[in-house]
Kinemage of the C-alpha trace (Angstrom):
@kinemage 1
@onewidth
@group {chain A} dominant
@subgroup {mainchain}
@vectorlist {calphas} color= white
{ca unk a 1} P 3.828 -1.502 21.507
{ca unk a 2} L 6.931 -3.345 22.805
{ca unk a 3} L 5.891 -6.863 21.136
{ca unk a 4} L 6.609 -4.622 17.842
{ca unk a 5} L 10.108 -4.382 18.992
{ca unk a 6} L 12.596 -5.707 16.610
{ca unk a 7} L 10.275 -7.123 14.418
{ca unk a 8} L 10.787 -6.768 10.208
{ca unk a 9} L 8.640 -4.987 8.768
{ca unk a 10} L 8.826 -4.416 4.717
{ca unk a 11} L 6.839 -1.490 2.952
{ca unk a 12} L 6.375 -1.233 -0.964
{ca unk a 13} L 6.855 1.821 -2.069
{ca unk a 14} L 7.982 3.568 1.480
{ca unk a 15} L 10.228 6.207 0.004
{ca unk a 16} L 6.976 8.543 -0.126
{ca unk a 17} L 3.325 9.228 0.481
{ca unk a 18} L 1.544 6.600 2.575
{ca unk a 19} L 4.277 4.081 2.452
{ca unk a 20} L 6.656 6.174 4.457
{ca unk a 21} L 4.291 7.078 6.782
{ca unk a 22} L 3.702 3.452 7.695
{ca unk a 23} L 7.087 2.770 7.498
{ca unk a 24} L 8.541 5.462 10.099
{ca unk a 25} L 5.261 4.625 12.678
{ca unk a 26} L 6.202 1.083 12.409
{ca unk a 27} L 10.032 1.912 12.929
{ca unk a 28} L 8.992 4.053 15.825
{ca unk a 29} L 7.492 1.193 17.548
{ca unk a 30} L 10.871 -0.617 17.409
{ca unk a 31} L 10.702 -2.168 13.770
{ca unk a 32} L 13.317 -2.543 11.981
{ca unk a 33} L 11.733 -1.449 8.154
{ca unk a 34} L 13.113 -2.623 4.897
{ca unk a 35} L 11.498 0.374 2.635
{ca unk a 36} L 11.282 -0.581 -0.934
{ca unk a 37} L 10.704 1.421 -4.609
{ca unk a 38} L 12.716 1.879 -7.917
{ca unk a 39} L 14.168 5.388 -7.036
{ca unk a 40} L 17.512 4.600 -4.944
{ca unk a 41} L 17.916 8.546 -4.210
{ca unk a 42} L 14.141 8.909 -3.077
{ca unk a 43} L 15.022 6.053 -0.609
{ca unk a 44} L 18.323 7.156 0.849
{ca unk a 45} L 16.644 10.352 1.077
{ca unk a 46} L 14.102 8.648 3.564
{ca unk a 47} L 16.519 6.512 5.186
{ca unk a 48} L 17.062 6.016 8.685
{ca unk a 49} L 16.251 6.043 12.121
{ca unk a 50} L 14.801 2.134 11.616
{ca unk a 51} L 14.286 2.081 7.416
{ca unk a 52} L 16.610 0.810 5.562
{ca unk a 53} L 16.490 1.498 2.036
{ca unk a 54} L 16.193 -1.597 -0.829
{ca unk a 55} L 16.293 -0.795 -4.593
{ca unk a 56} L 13.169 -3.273 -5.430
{ca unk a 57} L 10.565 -3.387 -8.996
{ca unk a 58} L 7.652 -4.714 -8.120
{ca unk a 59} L 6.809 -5.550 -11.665
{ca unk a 60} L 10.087 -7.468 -11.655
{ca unk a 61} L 9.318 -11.265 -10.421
{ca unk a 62} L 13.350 -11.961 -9.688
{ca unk a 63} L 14.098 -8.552 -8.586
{ca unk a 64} L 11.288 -8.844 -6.004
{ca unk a 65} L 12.201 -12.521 -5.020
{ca unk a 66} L 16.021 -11.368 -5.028
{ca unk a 67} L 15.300 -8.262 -2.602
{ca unk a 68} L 12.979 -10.079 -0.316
{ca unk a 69} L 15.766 -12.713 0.158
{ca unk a 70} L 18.162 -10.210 0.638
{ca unk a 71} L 16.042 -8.169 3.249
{ca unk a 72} L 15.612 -11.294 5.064
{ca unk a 73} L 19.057 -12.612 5.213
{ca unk a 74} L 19.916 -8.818 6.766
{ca unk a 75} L 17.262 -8.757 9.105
{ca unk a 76} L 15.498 -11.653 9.413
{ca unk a 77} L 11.853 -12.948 8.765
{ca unk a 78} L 9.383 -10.572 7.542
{ca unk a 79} L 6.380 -10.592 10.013
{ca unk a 80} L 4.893 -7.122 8.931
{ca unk a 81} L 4.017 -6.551 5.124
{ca unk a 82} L 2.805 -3.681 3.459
{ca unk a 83} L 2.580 -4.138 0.011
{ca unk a 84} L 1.727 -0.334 -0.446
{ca unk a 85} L 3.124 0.291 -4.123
{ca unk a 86} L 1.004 1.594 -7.014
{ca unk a 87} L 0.228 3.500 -9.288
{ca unk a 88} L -2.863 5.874 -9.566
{ca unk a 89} L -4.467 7.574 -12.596
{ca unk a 90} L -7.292 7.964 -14.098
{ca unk a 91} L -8.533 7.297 -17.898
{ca unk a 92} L -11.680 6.846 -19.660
{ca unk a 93} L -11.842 3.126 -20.910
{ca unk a 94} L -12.125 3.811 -24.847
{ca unk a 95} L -8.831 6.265 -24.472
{ca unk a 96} L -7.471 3.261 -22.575
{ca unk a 97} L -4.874 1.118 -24.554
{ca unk a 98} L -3.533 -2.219 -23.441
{ca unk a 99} L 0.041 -0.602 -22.002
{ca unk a 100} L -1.744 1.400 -19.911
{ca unk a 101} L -3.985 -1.901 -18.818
{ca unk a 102} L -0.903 -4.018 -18.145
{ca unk a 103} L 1.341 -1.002 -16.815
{ca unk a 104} L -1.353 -0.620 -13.728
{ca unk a 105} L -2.307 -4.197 -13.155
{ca unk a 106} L 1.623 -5.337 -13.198
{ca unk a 107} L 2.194 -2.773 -10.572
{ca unk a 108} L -0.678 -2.076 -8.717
{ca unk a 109} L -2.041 -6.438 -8.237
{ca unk a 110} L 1.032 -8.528 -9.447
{ca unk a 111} L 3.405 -6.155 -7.400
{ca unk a 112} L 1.012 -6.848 -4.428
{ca unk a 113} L 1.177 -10.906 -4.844
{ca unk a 114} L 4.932 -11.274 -5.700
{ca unk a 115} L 5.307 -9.067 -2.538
{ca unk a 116} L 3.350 -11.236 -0.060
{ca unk a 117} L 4.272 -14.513 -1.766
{ca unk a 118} L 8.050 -13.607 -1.149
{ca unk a 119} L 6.991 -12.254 2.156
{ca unk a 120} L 4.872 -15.142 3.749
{ca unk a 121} L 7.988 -17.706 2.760
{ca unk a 122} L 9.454 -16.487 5.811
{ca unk a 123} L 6.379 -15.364 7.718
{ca unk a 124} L 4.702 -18.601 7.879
{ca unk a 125} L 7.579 -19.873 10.177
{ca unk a 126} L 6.648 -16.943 12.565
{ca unk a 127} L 4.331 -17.377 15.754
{ca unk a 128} L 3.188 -13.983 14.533
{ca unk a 129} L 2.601 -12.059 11.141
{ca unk a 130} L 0.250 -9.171 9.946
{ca unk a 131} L 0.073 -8.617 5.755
{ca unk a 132} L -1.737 -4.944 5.662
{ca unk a 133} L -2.381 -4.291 1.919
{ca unk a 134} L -2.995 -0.932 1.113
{ca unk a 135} L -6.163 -0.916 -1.951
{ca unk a 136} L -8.335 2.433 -1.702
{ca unk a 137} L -11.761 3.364 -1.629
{ca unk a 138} L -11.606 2.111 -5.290
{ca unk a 139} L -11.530 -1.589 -4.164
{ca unk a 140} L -15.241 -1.502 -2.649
{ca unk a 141} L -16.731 0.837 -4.896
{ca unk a 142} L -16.752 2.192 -8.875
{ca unk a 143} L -14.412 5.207 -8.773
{ca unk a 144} L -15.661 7.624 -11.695
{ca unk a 145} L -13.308 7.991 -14.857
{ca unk a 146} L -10.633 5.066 -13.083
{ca unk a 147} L -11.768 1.484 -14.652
{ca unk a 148} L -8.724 0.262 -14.600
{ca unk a 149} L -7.242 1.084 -10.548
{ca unk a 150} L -10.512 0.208 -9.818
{ca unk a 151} L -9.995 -2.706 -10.838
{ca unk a 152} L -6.786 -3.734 -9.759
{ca unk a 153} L -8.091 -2.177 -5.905
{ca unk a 154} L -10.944 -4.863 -5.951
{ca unk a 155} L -8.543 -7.416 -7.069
{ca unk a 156} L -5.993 -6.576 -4.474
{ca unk a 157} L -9.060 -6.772 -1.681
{ca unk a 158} L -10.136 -10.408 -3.354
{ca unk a 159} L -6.414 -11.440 -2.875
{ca unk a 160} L -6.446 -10.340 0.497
{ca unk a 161} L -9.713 -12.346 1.448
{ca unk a 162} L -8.941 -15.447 -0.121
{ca unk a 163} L -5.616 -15.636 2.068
{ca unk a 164} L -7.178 -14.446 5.193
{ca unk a 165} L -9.491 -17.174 4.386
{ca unk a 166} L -6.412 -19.983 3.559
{ca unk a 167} L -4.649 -18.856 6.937
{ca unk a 168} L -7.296 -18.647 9.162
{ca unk a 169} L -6.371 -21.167 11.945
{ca unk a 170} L -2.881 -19.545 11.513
{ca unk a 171} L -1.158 -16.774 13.801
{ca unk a 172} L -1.313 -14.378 10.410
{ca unk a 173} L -4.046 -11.814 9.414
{ca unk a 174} L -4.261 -10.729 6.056
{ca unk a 175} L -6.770 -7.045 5.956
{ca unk a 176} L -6.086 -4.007 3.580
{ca unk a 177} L -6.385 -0.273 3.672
{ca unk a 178} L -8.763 1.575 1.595
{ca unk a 179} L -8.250 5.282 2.052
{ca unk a 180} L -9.965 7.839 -0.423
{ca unk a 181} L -8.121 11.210 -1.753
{ca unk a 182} L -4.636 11.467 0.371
{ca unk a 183} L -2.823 14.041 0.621
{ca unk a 184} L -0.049 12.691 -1.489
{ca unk a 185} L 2.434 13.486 -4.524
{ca unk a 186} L -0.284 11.100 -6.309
{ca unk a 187} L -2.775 13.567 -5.871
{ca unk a 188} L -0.492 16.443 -6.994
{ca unk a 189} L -0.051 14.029 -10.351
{ca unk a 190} L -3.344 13.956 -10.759
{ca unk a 191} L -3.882 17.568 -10.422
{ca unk a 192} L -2.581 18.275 -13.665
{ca unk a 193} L -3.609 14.644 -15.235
{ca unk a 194} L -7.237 16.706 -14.597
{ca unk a 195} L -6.228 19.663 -15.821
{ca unk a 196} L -4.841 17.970 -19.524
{ca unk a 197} L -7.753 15.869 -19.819
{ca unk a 198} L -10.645 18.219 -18.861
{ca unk a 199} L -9.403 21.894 -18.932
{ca unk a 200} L -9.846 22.595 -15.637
{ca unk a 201} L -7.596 25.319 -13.005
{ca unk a 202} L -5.348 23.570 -11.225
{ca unk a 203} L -7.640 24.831 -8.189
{ca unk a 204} L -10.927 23.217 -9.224
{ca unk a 205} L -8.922 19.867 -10.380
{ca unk a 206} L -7.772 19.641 -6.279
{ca unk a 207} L -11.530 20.643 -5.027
{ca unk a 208} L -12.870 17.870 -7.175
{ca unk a 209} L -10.491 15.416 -5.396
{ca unk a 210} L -11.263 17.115 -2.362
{ca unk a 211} L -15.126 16.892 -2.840
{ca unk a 212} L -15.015 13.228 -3.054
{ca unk a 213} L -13.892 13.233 0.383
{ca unk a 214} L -17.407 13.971 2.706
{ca unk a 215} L -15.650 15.312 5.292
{ca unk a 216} L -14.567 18.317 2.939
{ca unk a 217} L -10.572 17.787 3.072
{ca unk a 218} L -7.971 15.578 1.778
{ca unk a 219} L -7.009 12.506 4.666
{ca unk a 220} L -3.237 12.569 5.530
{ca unk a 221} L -0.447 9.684 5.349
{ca unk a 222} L -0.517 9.574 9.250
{ca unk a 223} L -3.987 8.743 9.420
{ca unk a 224} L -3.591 5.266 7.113
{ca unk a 225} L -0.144 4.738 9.259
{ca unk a 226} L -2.497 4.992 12.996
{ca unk a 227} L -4.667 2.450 10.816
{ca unk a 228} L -1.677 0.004 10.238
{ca unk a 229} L -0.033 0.513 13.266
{ca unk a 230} L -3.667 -0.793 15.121
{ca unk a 231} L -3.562 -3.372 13.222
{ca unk a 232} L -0.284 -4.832 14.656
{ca unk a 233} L -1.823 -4.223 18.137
{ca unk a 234} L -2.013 -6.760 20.399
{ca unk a 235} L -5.422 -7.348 20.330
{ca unk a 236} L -5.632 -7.597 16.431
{ca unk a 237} L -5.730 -10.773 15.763
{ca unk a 238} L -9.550 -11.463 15.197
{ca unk a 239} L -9.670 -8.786 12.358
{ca unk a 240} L -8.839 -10.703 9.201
{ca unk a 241} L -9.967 -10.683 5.787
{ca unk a 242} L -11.631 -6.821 6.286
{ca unk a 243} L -11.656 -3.570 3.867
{ca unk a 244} L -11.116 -0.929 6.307
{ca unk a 245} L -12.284 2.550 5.057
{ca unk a 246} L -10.288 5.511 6.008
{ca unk a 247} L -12.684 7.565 4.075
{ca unk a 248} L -13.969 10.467 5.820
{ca unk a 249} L -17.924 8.613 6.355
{ca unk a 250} L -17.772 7.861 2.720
{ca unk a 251} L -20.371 5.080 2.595
């Protein structure tokens, strides 16, 4: 896609998982990708070849405003976000405690809008910007024993349809991700999160991820990247506001 050539693209969370999948299929379109997350080893570790590696909290409104201006003044406007940062785990709501509450939603939905607030500053003076949130199959449905992602995953979708909604007329679309079970360090996390809470082999705690998944195995990082990467095609541009499932036929 040569129109993706030298464009800045910035990715929450791309030292890992999902995030740096997106990240290095954006960067081998011709991107140049400012990866962001709170571990500066995990990010020089995934350095390179097109990312370029910003020590960023998402829960932290100046060191988010502060990086974003930084990433900018290095490499210009942003006109691909991906606020892909969060935090996954599940926990029954009466064992649920207000730190864990706040914890999620300051990572997981006010990570996402301090990211594309800071982002669209420079966008909107673009002829050309894509904001590709990444929620989860949690933001159009109830997922079992998660009230609180769920949660912030349907809030993250509602933020991303009211600004695909305030930008229509505008050369921006605003749509979000919403894989199921990836195959990611979150779901080796909640492998033994399972195991603590329920007593479960490590085995059965990964086939009860897995089962969720209809198609009988767990989706992988390049998948949601193909999905962000179509996105920024060049035909694109009159798919705004969606939830797009990369869910195996979950329906």
């Amino acid at each position: 896609m040569d129109h993706l050539q030298g464009k800045h693209a910035l990715v929450t969370g791309g030292g890992t998982g999902i995030g740096l999948a997106i990240a290095r299929a954006l960067a081998a379109e011709g991107c140049a990708v400012t990866i962001t997350g709170r571990r500066a080893e995990t990010l020089q570790a995934a350095a390179g070849g097109g990312l370029h590696a910003l020590v960023m909290d998402v829960q932290d409104e100046a060191s988010v405003v502060d990086g974003i201006a930084a990433a900018v003044a290095e490499r210009g406007p942003v006109q691909i976000c991906v606020p892909n940062a969060g935090i996954a785990e599940g926990r029954a709501i009466l064992k649920m405690d207000m730190d864990f509450w706040r914890n999620m939603m300051a990572t997981n939905l006010d990570g996402a809008f301090l990211t594309i607030r800071e982002a669209l500053k420079s966008m909107t003076g673009m002829d050309w910007g894509r904001v590709i949130a990444v929620s989860s199959i949690a933001g159009v449905k109830g997922l079992k024993g998660a009230p609180c992602y769920t949660a912030t995953k349907h809030g993250l979708l509602g933020l991303i349809r009211a600004l695909a909604a305030d930008y229509a007329t505008k050369p921006y679309t605003f749509n979000a991700l919403c894989p199921a079970y990836v195959d990611t360090d979150i779901v080796s996390q909640n492998v033994s999160s399972i195991m603590e809470r329920t007593g479960m082999s490590a085995e059965d705690a990964r086939d009860l991820m897995v089962g969720v998944n209809p198609h009988g195995r767990l989706i992988t990082p390049a998948e949601v990247a193909e999905a962000a990467l179509w996105l920024c095609g060049p035909n694109s541009g009159s798919v705004n506001g969606k939830a797009i499932e990369i869910a195996g036929g979950e329906v």
